[in-house]
C-alpha positions as CSV (number, residue, x, y, z in Angstrom):
1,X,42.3,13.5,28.8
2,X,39.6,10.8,29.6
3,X,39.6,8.4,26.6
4,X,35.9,9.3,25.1
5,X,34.5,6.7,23.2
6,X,31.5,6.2,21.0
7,X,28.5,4.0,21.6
8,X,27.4,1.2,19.3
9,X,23.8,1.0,18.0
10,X,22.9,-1.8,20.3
11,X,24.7,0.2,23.5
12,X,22.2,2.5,22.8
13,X,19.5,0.1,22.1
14,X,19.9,-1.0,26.0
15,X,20.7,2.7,27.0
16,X,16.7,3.9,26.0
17,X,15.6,0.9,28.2
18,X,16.9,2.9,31.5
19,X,16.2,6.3,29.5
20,X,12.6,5.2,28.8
21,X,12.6,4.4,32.8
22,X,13.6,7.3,33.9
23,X,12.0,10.0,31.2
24,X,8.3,9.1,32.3
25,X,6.3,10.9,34.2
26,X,7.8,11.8,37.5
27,X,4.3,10.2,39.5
28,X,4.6,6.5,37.4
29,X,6.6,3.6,38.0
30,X,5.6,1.2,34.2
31,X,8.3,-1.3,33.6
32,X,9.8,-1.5,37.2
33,X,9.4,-4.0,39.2
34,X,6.9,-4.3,42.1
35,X,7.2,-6.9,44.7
36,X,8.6,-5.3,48.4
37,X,10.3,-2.8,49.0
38,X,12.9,-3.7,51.5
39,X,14.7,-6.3,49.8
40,X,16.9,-6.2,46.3
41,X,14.0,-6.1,44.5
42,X,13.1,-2.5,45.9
43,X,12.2,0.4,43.5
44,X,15.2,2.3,45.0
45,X,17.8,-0.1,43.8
46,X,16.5,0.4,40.2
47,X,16.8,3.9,40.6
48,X,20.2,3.7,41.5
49,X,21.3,1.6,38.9
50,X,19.5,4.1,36.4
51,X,20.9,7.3,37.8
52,X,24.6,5.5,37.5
53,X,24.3,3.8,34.4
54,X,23.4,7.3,32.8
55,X,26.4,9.1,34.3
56,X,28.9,6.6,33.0
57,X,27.2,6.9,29.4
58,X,27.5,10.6,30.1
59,X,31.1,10.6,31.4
60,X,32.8,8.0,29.3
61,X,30.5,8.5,25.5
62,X,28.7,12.0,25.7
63,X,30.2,14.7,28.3
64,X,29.7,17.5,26.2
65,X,26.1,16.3,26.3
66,X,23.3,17.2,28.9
67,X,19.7,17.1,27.5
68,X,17.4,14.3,27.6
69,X,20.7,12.8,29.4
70,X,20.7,14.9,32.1
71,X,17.0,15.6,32.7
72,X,16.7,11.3,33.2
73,X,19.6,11.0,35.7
74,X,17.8,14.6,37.3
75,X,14.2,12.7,37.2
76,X,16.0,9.4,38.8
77,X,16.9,11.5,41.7
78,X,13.5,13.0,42.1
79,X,11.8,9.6,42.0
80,X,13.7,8.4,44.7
81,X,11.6,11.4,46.9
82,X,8.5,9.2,46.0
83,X,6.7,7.9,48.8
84,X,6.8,4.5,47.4
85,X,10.1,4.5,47.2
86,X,10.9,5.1,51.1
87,X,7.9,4.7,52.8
88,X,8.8,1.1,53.7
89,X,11.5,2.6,56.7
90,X,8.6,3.3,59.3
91,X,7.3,0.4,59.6
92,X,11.3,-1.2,59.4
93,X,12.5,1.1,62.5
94,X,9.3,0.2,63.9
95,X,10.0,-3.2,64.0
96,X,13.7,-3.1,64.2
97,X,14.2,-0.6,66.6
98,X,11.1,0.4,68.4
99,X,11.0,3.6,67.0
100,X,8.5,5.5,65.7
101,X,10.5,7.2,62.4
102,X,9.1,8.2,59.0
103,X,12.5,10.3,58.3
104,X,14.4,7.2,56.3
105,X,17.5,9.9,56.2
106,X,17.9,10.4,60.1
107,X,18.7,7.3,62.0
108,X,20.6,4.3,60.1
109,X,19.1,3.0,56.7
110,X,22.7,3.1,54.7
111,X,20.9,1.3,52.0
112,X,18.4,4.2,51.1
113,X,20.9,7.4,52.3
114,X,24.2,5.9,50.8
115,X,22.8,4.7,47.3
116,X,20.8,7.8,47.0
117,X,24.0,10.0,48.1
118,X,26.2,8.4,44.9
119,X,23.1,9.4,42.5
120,X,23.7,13.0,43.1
121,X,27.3,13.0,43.4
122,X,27.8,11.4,39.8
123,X,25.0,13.8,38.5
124,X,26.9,16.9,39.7
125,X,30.5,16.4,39.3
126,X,29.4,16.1,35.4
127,X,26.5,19.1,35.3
128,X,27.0,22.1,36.9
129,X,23.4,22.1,38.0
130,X,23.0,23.2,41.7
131,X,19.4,21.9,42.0
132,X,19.8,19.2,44.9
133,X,22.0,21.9,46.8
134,X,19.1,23.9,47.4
135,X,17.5,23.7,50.8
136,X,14.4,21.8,50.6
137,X,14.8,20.1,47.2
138,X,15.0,16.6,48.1
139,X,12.0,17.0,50.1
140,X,10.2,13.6,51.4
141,X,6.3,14.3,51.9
142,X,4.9,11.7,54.4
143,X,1.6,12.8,54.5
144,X,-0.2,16.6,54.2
145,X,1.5,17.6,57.6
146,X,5.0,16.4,57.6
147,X,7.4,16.3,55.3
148,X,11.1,15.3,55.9
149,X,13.2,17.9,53.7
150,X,17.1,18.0,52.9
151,X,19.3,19.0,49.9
152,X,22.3,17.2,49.0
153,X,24.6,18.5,52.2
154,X,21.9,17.6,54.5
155,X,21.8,14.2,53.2
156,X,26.0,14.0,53.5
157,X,25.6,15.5,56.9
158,X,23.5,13.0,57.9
159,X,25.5,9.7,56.4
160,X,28.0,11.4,58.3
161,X,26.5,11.6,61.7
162,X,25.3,7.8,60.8
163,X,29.1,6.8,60.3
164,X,30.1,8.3,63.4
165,X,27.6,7.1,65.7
166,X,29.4,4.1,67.2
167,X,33.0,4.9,68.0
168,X,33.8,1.0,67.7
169,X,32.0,0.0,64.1
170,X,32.5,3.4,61.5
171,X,29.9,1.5,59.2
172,X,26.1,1.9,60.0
173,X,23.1,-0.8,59.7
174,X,20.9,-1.2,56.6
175,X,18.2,-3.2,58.0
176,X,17.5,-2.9,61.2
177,X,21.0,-4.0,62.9
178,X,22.6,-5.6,59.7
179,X,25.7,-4.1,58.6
180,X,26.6,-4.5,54.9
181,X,30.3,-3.2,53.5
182,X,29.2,-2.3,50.2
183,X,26.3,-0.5,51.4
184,X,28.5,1.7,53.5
185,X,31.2,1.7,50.5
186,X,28.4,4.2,48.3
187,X,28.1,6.1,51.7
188,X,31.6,7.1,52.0
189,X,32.2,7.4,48.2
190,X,29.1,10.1,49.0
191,X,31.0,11.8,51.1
192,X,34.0,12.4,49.3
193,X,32.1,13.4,46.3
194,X,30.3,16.4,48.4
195,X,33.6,17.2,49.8
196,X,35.3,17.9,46.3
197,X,32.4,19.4,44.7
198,X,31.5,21.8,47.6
199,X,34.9,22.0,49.3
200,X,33.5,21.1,52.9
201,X,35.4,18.6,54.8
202,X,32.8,15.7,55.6
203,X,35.2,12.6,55.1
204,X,37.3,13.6,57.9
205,X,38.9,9.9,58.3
206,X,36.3,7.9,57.8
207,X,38.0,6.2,54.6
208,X,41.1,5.2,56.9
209,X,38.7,3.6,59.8
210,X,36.3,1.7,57.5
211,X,39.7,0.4,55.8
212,X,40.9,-0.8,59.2
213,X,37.5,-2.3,59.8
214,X,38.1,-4.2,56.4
215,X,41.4,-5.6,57.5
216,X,41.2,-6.0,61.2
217,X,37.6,-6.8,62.2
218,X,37.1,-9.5,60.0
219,X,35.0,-7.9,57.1
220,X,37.5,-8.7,54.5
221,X,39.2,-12.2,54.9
222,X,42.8,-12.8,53.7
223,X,41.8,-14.0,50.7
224,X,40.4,-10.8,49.7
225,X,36.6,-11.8,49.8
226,X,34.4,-10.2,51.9
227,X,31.9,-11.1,54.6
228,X,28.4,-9.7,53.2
229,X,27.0,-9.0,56.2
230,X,26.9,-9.1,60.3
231,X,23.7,-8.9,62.8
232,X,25.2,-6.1,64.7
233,X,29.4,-5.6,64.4
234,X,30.3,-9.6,65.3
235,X,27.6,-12.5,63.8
236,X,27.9,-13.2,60.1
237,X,24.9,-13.4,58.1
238,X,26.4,-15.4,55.5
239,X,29.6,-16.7,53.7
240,X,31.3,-14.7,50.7
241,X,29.7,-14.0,46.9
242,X,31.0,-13.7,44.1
243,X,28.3,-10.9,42.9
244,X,29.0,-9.2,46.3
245,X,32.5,-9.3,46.0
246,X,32.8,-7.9,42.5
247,X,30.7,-5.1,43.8
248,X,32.5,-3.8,46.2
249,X,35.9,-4.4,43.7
250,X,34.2,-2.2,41.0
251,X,33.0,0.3,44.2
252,X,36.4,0.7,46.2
253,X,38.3,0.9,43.7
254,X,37.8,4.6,44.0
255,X,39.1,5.4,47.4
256,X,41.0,1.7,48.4
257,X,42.2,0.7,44.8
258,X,44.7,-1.9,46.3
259,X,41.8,-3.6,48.3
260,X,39.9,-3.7,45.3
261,X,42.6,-5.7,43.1
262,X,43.5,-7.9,45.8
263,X,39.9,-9.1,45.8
264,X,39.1,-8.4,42.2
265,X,42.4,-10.9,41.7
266,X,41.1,-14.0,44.0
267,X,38.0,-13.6,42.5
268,X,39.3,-13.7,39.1
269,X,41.9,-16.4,39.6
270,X,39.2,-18.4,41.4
271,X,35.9,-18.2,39.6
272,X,36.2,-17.1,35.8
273,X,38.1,-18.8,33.1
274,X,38.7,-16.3,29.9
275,X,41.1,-16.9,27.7
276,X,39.9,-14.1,25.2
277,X,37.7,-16.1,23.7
278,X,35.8,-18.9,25.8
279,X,34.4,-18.0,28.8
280,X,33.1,-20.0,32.2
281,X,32.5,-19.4,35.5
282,X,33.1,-21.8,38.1
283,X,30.6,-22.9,40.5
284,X,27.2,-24.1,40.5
285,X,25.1,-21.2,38.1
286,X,21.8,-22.6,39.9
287,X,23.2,-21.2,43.0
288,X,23.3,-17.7,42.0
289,X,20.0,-15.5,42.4
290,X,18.7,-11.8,40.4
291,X,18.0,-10.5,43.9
292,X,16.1,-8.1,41.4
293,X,13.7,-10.6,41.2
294,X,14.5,-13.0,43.0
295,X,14.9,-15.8,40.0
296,X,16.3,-18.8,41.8
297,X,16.5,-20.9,38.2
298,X,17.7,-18.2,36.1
299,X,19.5,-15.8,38.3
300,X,23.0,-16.2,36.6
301,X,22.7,-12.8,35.4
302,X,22.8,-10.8,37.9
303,X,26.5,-12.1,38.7
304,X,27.4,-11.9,35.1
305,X,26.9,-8.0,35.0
306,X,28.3,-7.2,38.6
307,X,31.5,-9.0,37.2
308,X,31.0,-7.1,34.0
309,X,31.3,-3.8,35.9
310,X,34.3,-5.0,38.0
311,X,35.9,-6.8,34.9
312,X,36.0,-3.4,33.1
313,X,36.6,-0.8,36.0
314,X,39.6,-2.9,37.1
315,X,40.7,-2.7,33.6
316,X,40.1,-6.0,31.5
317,X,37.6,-4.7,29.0
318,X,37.8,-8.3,27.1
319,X,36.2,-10.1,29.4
320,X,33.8,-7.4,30.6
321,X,32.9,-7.6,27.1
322,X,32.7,-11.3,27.2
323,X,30.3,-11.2,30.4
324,X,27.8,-8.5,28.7
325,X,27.6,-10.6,25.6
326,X,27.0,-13.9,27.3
327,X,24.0,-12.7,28.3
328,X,22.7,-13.4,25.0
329,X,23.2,-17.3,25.2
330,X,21.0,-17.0,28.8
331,X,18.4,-14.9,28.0
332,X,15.8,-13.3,25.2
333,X,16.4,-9.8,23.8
334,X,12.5,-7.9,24.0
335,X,12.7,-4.9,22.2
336,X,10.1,-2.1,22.4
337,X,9.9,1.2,20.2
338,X,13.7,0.8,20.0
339,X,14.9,0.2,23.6
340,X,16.3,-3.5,24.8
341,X,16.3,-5.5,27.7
342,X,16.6,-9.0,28.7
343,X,13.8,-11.1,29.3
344,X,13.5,-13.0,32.7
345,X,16.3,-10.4,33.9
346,X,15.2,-8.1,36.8
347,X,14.5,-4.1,36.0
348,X,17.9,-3.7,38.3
349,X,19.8,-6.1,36.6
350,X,19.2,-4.8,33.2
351,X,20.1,-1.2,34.6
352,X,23.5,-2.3,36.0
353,X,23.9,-4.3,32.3
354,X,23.9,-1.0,30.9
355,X,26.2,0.4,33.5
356,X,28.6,-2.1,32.7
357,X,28.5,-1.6,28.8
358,X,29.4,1.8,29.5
359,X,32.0,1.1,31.9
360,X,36.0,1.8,31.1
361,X,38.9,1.4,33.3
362,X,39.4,3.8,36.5
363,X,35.9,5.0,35.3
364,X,34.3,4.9,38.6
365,X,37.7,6.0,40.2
366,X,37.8,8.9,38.0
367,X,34.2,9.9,38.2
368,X,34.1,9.7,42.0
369,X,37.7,11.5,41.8
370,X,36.4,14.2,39.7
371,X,38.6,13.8,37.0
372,X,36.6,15.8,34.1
373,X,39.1,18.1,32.4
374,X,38.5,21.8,32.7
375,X,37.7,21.5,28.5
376,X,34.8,19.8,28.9
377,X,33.1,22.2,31.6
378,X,33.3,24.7,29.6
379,X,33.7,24.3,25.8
380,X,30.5,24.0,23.8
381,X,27.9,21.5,24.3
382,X,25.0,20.3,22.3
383,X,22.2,21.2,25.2
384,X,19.1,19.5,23.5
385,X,17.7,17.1,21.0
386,X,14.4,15.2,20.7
387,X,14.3,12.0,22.3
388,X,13.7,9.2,20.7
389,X,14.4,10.7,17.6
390,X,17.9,11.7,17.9
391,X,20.3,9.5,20.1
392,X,23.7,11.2,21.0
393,X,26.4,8.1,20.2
394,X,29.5,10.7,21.0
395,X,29.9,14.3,22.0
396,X,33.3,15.5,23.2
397,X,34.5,19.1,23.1
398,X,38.2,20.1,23.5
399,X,36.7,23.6,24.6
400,X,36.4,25.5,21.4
401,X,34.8,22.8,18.9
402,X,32.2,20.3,19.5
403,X,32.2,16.7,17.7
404,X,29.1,14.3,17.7
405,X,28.3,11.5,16.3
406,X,24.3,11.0,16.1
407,X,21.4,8.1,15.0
408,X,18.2,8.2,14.0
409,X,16.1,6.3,16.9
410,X,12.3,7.2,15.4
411,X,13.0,7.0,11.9
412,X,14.9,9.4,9.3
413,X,13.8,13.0,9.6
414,X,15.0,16.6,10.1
415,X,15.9,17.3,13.5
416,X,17.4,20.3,15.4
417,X,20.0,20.6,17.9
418,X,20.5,23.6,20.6
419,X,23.8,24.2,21.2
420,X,25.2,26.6,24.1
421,X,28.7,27.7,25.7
422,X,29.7,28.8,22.4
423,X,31.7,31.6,22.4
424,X,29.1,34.8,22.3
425,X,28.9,36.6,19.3
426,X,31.4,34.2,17.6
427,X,31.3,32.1,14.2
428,X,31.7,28.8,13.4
429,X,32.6,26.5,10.8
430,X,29.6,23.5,10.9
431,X,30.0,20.6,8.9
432,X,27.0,17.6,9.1
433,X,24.5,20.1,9.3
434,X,22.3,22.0,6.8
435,X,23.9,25.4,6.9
436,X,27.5,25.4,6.8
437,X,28.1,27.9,9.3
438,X,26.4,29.7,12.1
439,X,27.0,32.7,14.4
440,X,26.4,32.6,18.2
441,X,24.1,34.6,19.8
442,X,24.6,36.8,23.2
443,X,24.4,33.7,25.5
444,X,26.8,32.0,23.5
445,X,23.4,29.7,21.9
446,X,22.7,28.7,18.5
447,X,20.3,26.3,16.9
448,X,21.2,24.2,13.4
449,X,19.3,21.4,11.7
450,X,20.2,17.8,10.6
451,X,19.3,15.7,7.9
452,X,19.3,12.4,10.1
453,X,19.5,9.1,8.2
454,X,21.9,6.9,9.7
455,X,25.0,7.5,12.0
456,X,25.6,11.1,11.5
457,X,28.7,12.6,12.4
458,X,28.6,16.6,13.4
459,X,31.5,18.9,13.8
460,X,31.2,22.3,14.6
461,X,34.5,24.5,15.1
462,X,35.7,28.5,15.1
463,X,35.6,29.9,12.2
């Protein structure tokens, strides 16, 4: 069974900075940031960060939990059909390949299609919700007379047409003619996901030929490190980073997890000193950049939180720990009505912060994998609560009882929980709540009410 663990008050402190994001009004944008939309600093990137920093809270604190969880990581995805979001690949394919394209799913663009693919992939190998499968869903409105419309296979089908393209180079180009690994490592973890959720056969061997690419085409040196980026499938854009190459350590480890220790291991051995307590990384800090932002002075953190996620994927928590916490000599905590984020730290960064505080060993491995027990799809769940005024710590269910651990985030008060896939007709023992027992309805529903003070700890089992 996935080890399920619960989240501290200031893990969720940071968590309703990306839920406050992403729980606005589907048409507004407040808090992100808003300087181009090609580069790192693009709206899409924060999206991304959001809708997978919620899934790991989801999968590795609160999987017998969908509410105000789900409906962010579901409003994430929707954004991302904003025409703000990928409006930016005309005029790109324009320039870059003469073409006149507002589809940003069709012809190349990795970095929108493979990003966005990983989004929906986390979301529904943790909900069974089928509303991306629908045709049309993920529709992309250009103006009143065209409209580019797909669903989640569409989307697959078409990084797989992408990947396939070119016989000699399985990877396919961001911006116009650069080929980034990582970018095409979220377009073939998309693939696998749609494959193992809707049983079609998409991957073929795409995994094996971007793995000889790695190894025999120069991408990934013997070190381990790998080359960011090529103009076309030969010129290099630029040498190794260490913020790139935890990346794609944390983001093979899915699907090449002895790639990903043999650079997660040079990188360790070579640029961060932990010996449980002190931590340093080597190399000059100045030369690191939020590409959130694009913070030349103060960019350290950026790096801190990619290594974060790849220190705690690959399975030293300690100094993932270490990384998340040094933050706080770098940078000012701002808190608003109860949600955190660091000061001078891009919108992106802060969302791939949280990711990394929610992180666990194997997590993305076993979250792209699938591995979600057959208890937890379809024991109880607790369904809805009010956000902010109750935030969902822990909630586990080994298929007949429920256990949840809740705070108060508005304030003490009475607040009500809707619970479903209880067993219909059935009672149950409740202790934590106001009545000590309760009796399912038809659907297997129920309602009780809290008395929420402080952390609150809710159990609910047959009677």
């Amino acid at each position: 069974m996935p080890e399920v663990t619960e989240s501290s008050a200031e893990d969720l402190a940071f968590q309703r900075f990306v839920l406050d994001l992403a729980l606005q009004p589907l048409d507004r944008f407040d808090g992100f940031d808003r300087i181009e939309q090609i580069g790192g600093s693009a709206l899409r990137y924060q999206l991304n960060f959001i809708g997978y920093a919620l899934s790991m809270a989801q999968y590795t604190r609160t999987p017998a939990f969908t509410g105000y969880l789900a409906e962010a990581q579901r409003n994430a995805i929707t954004k991302m059909c904003d025409k703000r979001v990928w409006g930016y690949w005309a005029a790109e394919s324009l320039l870059g390949y003469a073409r006149i394209n507002t589809d940003p799913i069709k012809h190349a663009n990795v970095m929108y299609t493979g990003f966005f693919g990983v989004m929906i992939g986390l979301y529904e190998t943790l909900n069974p919700d089928s509303t991306f499968d629908r045709p049309g869903s993920l529709r992309l409105q250009w103006n009143s007379r065209r409209s580019h419309d797909y669903d989640f296979e569409r989307l697959a089908r078409a990084i797989r047409t992408n990947m396939l393209a070119d016989e000699n180079c399985p990877q396919y180009a961001c911006e116009p003619h650069l080929i980034y690994p990582i970018c095409n490592t979220f377009a073939f973890n998309t693939l696998v996901m749609h494959d193992r959720i809707h049983g079609t056969e998409l991957t073929g061997d795409l995994v094996e030929r971007i793995r000889h690419s790695y190894l025999h085409e120069g991408w990934r040196l013997r070190n381990g490190r790998f080359i960011p980026g090529r103009l076309g499938p030969s010129i290099n854009a630029c040498p190794p980073v260490l913020a790139y190459d935890a990346g794609m350590a944390a983001w093979l480890n899915a699907m090449m997890p002895d790639l990903a220790r043999g650079t997660w291991r040079t990188i360790r051995d070579r640029y961060v000193d932990f010996d449980g307590g002190t931590l340093r990384l080597r190399g000059n800090a100045r030369a690191r950049i939020d590409l959130g932002n694009y913070n030349f002075t103060k960019g350290d953190g950026m790096t801190r939180v990619f290594l974060a996620t790849a220190a705690a994927e690959l399975g030293e928590p300690d100094l993932a720990r270490a990384l998340t916490e040094s933050l706080h000599d770098r940078y000012r905590v701002l808190e608003r009505n109860g949600a955190r984020r660091f000061a001078e730290v891009s919108t992106v960064t802060n969302a791939h912060h949280a990711l990394a505080r929610f992180a666990r060993p194997d997590g993305l491995r076993d979250l792209i994998g699938g591995n979600v027990p057959q208890q937890w799809r379809t024991g109880p769940i607790l369904a809805s609560v009010a956000y902010p005024d109750v935030l969902v710590a822990k909630a586990v269910t080994d298929g007949d009882s429920l256990d949840l651990v809740l705070r108060p985030g508005d304030g003490a008060k009475r607040v009500r929980l809707a619970l479903q896939r209880l067993t219909p007709h059935r009672g149950y023992r409740v202790r934590g709540a106001v009545e000590p027992h309760l009796t399912a309805d038809e659907s297997g529903s129920a309602t009780i009410e809290v008395e929420l003070i402080d952390r609150h700890e809710v159990q609910l089992t047959p009677a």
